[in-house]
C-alpha positions as CSV (number, residue, x, y, z in Angstrom):
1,X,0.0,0.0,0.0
2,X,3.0,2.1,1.2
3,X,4.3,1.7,-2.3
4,X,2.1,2.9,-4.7
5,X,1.1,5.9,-2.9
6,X,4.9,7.1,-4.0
7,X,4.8,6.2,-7.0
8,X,1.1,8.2,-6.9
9,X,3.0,11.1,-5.5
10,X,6.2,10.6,-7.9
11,X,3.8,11.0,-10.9
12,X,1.8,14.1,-9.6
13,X,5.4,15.6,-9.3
14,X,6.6,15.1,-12.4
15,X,3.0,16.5,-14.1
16,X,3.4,19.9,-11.8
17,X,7.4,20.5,-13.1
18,X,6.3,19.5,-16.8
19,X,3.2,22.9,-16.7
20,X,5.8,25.2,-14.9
21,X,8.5,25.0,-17.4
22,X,5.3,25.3,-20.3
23,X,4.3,28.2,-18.7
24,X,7.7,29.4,-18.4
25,X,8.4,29.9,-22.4
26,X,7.7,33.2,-24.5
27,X,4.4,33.5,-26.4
28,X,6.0,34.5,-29.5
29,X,8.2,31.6,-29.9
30,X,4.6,30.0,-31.0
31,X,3.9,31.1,-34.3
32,X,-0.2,31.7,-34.4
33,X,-2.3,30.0,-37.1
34,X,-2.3,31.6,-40.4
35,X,-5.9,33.2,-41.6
36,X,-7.1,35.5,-44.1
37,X,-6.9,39.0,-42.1
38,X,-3.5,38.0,-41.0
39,X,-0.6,37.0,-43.3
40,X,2.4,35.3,-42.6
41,X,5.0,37.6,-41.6
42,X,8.2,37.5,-43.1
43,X,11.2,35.9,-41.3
44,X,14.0,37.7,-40.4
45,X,17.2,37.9,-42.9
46,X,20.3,36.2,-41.9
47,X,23.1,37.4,-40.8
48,X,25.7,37.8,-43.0
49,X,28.7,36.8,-40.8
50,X,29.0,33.7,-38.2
51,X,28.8,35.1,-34.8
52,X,27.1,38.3,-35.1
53,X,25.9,40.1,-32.8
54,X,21.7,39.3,-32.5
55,X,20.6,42.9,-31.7
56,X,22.8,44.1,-34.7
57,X,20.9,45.9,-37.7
58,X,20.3,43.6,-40.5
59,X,22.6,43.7,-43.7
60,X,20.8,45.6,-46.5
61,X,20.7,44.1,-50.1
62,X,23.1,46.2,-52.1
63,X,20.7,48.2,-54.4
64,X,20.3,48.3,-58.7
65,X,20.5,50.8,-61.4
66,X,16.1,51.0,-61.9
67,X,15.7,54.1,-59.6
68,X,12.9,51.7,-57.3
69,X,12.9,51.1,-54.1
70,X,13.3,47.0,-53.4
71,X,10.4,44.9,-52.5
72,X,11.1,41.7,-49.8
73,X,8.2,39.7,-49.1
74,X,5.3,42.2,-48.1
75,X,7.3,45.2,-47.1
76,X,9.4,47.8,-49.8
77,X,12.6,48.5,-48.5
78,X,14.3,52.5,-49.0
79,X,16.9,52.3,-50.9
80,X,20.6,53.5,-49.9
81,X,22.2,56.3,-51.8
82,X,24.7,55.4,-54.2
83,X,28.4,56.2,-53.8
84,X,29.8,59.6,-55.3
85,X,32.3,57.2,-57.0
86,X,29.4,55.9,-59.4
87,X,28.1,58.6,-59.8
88,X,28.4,60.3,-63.8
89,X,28.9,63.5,-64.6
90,X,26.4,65.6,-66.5
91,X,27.3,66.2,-70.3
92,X,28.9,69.6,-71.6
93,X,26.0,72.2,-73.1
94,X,26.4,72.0,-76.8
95,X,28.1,74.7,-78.3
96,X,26.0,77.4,-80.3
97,X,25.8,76.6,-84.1
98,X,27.0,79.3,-85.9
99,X,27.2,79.6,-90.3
100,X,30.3,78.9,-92.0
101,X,31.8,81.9,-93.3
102,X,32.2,82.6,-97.3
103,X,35.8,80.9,-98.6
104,X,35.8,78.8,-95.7
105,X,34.2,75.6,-96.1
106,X,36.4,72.6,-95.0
107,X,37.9,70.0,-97.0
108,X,38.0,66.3,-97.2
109,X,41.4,65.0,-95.6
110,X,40.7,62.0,-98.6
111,X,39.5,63.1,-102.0
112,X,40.5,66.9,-101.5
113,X,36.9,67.9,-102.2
114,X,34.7,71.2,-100.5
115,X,32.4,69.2,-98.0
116,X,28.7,70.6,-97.9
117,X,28.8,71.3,-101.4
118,X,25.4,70.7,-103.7
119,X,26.5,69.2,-107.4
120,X,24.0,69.2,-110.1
121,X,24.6,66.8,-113.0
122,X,24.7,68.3,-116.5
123,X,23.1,66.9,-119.6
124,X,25.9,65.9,-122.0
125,X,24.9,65.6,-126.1
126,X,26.5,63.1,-127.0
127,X,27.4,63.1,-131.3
128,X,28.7,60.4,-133.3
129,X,30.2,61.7,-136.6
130,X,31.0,59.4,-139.4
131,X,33.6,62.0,-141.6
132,X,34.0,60.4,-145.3
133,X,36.5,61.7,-148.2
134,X,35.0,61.9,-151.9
135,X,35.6,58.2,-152.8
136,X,33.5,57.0,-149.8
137,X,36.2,55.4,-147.6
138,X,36.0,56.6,-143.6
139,X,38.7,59.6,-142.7
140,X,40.7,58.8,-139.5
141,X,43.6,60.8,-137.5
142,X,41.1,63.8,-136.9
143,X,41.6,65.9,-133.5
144,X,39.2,67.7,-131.5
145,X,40.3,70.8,-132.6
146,X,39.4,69.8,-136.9
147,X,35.3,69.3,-135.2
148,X,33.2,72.5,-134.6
149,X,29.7,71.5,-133.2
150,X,26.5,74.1,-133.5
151,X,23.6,74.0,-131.7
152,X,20.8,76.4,-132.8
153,X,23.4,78.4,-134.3
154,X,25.6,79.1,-131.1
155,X,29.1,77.2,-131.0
156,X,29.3,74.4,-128.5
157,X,33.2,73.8,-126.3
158,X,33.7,70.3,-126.5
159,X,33.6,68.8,-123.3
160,X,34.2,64.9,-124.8
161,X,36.1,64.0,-128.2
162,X,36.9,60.2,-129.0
163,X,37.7,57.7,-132.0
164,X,37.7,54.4,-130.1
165,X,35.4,51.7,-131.8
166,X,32.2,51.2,-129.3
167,X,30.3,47.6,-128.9
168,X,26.8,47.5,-130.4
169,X,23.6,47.4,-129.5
170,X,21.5,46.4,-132.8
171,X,17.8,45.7,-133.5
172,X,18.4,43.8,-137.2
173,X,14.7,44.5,-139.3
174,X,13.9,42.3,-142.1
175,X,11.2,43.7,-144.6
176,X,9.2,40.5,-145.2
177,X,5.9,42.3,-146.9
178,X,8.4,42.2,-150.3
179,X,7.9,40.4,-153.0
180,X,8.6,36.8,-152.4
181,X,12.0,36.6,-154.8
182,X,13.6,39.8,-152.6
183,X,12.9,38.1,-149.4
184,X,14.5,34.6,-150.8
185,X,17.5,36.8,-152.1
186,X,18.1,38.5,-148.3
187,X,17.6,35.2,-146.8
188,X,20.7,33.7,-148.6
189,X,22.6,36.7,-147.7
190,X,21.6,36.0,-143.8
191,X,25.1,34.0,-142.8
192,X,27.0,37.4,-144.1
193,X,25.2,39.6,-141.6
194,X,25.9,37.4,-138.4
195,X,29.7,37.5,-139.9
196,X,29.4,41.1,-140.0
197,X,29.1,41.7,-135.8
198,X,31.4,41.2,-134.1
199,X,31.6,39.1,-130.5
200,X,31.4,42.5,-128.4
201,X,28.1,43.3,-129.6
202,X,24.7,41.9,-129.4
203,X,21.9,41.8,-131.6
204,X,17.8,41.9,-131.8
205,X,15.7,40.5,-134.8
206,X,12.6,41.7,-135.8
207,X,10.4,41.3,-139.2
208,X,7.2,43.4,-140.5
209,X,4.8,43.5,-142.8
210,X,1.1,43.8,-142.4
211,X,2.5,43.8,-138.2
212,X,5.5,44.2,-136.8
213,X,6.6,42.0,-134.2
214,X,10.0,40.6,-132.6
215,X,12.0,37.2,-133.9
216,X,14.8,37.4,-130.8
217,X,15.4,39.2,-127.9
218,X,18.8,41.3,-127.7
219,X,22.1,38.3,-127.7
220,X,25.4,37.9,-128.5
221,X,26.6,36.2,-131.6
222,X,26.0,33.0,-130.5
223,X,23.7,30.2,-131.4
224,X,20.9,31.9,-130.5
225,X,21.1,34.1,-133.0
226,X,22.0,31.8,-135.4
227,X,18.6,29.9,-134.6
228,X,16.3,33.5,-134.9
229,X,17.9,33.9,-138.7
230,X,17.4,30.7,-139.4
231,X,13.8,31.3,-138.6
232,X,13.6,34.2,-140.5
233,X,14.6,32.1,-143.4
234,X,11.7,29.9,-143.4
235,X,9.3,33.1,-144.0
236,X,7.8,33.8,-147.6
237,X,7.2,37.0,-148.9
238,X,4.2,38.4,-150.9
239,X,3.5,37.4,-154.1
240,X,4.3,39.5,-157.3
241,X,1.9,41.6,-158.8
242,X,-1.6,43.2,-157.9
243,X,-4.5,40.6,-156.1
244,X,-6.6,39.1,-158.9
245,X,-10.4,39.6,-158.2
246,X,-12.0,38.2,-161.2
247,X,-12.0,36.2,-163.9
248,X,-10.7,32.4,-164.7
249,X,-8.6,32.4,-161.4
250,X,-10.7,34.8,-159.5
251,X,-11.9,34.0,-155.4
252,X,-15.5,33.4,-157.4
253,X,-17.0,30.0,-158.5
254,X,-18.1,29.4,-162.3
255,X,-20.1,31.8,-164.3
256,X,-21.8,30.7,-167.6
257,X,-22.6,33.8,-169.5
258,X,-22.1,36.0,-166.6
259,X,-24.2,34.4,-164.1
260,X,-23.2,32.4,-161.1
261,X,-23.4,28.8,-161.2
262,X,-24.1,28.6,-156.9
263,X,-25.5,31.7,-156.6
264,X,-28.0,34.2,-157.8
265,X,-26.3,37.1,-156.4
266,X,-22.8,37.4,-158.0
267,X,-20.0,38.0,-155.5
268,X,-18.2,41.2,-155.0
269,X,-14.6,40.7,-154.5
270,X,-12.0,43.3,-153.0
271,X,-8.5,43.0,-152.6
272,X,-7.0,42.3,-149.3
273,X,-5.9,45.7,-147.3
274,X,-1.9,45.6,-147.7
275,X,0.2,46.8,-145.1
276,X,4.1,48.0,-144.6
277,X,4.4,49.0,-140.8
278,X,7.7,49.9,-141.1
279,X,7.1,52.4,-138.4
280,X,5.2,50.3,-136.4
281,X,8.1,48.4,-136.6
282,X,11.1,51.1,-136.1
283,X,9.1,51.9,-133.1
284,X,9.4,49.2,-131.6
285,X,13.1,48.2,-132.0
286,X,13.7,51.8,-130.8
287,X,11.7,51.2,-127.4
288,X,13.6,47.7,-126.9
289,X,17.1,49.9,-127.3
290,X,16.2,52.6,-125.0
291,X,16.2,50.1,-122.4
292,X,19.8,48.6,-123.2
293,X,23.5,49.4,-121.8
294,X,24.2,53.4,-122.4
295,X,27.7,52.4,-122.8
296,X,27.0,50.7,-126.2
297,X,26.2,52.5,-129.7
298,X,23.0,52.0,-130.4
299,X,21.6,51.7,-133.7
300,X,18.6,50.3,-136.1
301,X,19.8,48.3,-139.6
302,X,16.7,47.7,-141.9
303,X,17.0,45.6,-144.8
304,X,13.7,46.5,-146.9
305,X,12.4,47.5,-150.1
306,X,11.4,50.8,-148.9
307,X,7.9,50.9,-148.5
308,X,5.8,51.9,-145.7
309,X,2.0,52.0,-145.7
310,X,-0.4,51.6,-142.7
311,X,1.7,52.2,-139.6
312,X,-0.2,53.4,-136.2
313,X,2.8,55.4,-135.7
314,X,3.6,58.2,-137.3
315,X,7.1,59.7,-139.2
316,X,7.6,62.3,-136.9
317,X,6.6,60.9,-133.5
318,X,9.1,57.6,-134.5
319,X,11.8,59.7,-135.0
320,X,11.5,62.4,-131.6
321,X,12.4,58.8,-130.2
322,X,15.5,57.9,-132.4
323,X,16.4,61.4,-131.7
324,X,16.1,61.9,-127.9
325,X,17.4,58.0,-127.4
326,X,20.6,58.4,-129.7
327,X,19.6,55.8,-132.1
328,X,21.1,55.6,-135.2
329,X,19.3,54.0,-138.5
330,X,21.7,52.2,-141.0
331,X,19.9,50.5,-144.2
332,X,20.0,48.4,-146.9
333,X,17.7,48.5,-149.8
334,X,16.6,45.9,-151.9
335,X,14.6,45.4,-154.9
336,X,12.7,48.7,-155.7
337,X,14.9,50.6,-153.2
338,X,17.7,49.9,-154.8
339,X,17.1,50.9,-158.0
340,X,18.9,54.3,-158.7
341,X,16.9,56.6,-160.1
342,X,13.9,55.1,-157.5
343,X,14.5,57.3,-154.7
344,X,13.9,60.6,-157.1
345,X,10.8,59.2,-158.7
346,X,9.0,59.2,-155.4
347,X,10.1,62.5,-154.6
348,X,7.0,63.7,-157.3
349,X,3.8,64.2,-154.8
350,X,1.0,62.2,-156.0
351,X,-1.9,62.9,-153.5
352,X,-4.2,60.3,-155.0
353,X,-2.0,57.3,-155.4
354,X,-0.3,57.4,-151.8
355,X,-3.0,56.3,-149.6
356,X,-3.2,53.3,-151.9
357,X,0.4,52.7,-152.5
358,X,2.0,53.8,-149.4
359,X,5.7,55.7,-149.1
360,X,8.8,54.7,-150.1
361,X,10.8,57.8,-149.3
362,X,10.8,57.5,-145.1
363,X,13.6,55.0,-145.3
364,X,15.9,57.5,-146.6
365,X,14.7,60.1,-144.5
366,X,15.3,58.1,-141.3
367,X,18.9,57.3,-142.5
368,X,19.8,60.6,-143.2
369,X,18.2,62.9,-139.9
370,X,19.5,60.5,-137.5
371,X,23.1,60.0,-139.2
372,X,23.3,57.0,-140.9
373,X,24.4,58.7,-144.0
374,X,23.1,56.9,-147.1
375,X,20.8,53.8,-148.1
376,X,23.1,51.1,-149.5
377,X,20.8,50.3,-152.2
378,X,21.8,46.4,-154.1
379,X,20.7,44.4,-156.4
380,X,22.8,41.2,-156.1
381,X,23.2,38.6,-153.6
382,X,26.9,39.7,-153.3
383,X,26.5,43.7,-153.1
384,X,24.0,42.9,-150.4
385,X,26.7,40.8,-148.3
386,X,29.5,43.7,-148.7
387,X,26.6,46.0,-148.1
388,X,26.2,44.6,-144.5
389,X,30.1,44.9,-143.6
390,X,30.1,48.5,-145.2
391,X,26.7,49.3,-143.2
392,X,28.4,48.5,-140.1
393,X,31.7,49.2,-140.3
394,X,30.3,53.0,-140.5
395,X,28.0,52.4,-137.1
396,X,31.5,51.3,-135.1
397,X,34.1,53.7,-136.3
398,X,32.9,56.9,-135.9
399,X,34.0,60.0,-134.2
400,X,32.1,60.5,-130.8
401,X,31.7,64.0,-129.5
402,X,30.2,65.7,-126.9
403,X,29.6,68.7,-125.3
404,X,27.0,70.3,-122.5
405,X,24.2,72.6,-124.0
406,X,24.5,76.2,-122.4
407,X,20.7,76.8,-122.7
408,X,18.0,74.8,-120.5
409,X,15.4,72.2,-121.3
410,X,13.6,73.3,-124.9
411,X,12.2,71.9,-127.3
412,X,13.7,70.2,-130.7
413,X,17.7,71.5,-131.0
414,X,19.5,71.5,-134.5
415,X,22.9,70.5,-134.8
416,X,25.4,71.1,-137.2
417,X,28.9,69.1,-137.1
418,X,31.5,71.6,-138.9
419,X,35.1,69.8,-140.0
420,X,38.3,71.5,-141.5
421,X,39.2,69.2,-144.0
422,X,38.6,70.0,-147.4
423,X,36.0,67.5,-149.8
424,X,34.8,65.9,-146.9
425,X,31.1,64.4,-145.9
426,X,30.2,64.5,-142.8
427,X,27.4,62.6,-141.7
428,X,25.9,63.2,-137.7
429,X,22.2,63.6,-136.8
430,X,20.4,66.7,-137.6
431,X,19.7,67.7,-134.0
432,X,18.2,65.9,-130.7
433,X,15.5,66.5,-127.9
434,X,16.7,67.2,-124.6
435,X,16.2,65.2,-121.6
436,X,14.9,66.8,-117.9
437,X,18.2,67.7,-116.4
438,X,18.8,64.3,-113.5
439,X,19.2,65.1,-110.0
């Protein structure tokens, strides 16, 4: 009995120490229950060194560049000053702009050259001159100073004089509205005028007749050339003599004593509407060459028979654009064109047979206002060959000049090419439309 009334009494001991050391601890070291109306509060930082001091300030995180204050849990902390040493110092006030005095404007240390300077670009004429004694053969060995150039009258300075051979640019028209044993007679000769280019310059068919229209694009003397003429050769011409529209081999059926076998009503034929458009056709070529390499001599060689009926475009409007894009027309003429006395018969006017049977002077005309010189008119399979290397030899050694027009932009400009050789020809265009000024 004795014994477990201790051990009762040991027990009740021990439970009394055990509440007086739980009611000896802090109330804080209890962390309440978190709710919504009362967050969890954030715990305090470390310390940033063993052994520090536990009433000592708290480190501060070392503060950035954005100008804000730093945010640590719930609460924003201030943020320190920055040093003086990282601090920048304010840029120097910009200095007043003043004008550059007259005389005074400085140079590049490189080219030598006025800085701030406006440069306009100039328009430069550029002439070719083909200069020919009295037998025909070219002149060379002229100098700048045996050329005098006259625009309107006034006396240009030369501001660019050369006899160097140029590569070429040329748009090659065959006339295949002829009569069918012209066009067999150019097509033999075909072989001779790829011979005559040479492998610097490149080359553009076209053909015309009732249209014009384009064989091959601008190439070099290559195989695709060779393919385009050999297409050309293929074509046939038109047949010889007017359109029959009556009689045994008339577009009618039999008639027995003037009637009409099939019908009652007897037919009424008209001939076909012929045309040349060899306008049309210039036109063209001289579009296609405006758009090729300024650095090549451009230039237009027709081999036709002269005649031109039924173009859209007109004389005068085709050549304003020879003129103003420095095209040059070079021609041969065949069958009625080259016929000597041919080009003065159609220098008589007759009114009432032109709108039926076209013009055969423009050819000519072209040639001579845009400096070709003359038409080299052949009969023969061989004159036409030499013809070619004649033609051409003319378009690629010529005398180039140029010079920049004093007055401004105008309208249509003669030019006259003077040289101070005696019994001379000089062939150049008759004058040119100027350009806008570029900028």
């Amino acid at each position: 009995m004795a014994t477990k009334i201790g051990t009762v009494l040991i027990l009740g001991l021990a439970l009394l120490l055990t509440g007086t050391l739980a009611a000896q601890k802090k109330p804080e070291d209890i962390p309440d229950a978190p709710s919504a109306t009362r967050p969890i509060p954030p715990p305090a930082p470390p310390s940033t060194r063993p052994g520090a001091d536990e009433n000592a300030t708290p480190d501060v995180p070392p503060a950035d560049n954005s100008g804000e204050g730093v945010t640590t849990g719930s609460k924003e902390m201030p943020r320190s000053a920055p040093d003086s040493a990282d601090q920048k110092p304010a840029p120097p006030p910009m200095p007043p702009v003043k004008t550059v005095p007259a005389g005074s404007v400085p140079k590049d240390l490189e080219t030598g050259q006025d800085l701030y300077t406006i440069r306009v670009t100039k328009n430069v004429v550029t002439v070719p001159v083909t200069v020919k004694d009295s037998d025909g053969r070219l002149v060379g060995g002229l100098q700048p100073k045996d050329f005098s150039v006259l625009e309107n009258g006034q006396r240009q300075k030369l501001e660019y004089f050369t006899s160097d051979p140029f590569p070429l640019s040329a748009a090659v028209i065959i006339d295949t509205g002829m009569a069918d044993v012209g066009l067999r007679k150019v097509q033999e000769t075909l072989s001779a005028l790829q011979g005559a280019f040479s492998q610097f310059d490149e080359v553009g068919i076209y053909t015309y007749s009732s249209t014009a229209g384009r064989v091959a694009d601008f190439t070099s003397v290559s195989k695709q050339l060779t393919v385009a003429l050999n297409q050309v050769k293929g074509y046939s011409g038109a047949n010889n003599g007017p359109p029959v529209t009556s009689g045994p081999l008339g577009p009618q059926g039999p008639i027995i004593n003037g009637r009409p076998i099939d019908s009652p009503v007897t037919p009424v034929s008209t001939p076909p509407k012929v045309a040349r458009v060899m306008n049309d056709a210039i036109l063209l070529a001289a579009r296609d060459l405006s758009k090729r390499d300024p650095l090549r001599r451009k230039i237009i060689f027709v081999i036709s028979d002269g005649r031109e009926q039924g173009s859209t475009a007109s004389y005068a409007d085709t050549l304003k654009v020879l003129l103003t894009q420095n095209i040059t027309v070079y021609a041969v003429g065949v069958e009625g064109a080259a016929i000597p006395v041919y080009d003065r018969l159609q220098r008589i006017h007759l009114p009432k047979t032109r709108g039926l049977m076209g013009y055969s002077d423009i050819l000519p005309k072209y040639v001579s206002a845009t400096g070709g010189g003359t038409v080299y008119g052949e009969l023969a399979q061989g004159d036409i060959e030499l013809a070619y290397a004649r033609a051409l030899g003319d378009a690629r050694y010529q005398y180039t000049l140029g010079y920049s027009p004093k007055s401004g932009i105008g309208g249509y400009r003669e030019i006259e090419v003077r040289v101070r050789r005696p019994d001379v020809k000089v062939y150049a265009k008759h004058g040119y439309y100027p350009l806008p000024t570029p900028r």
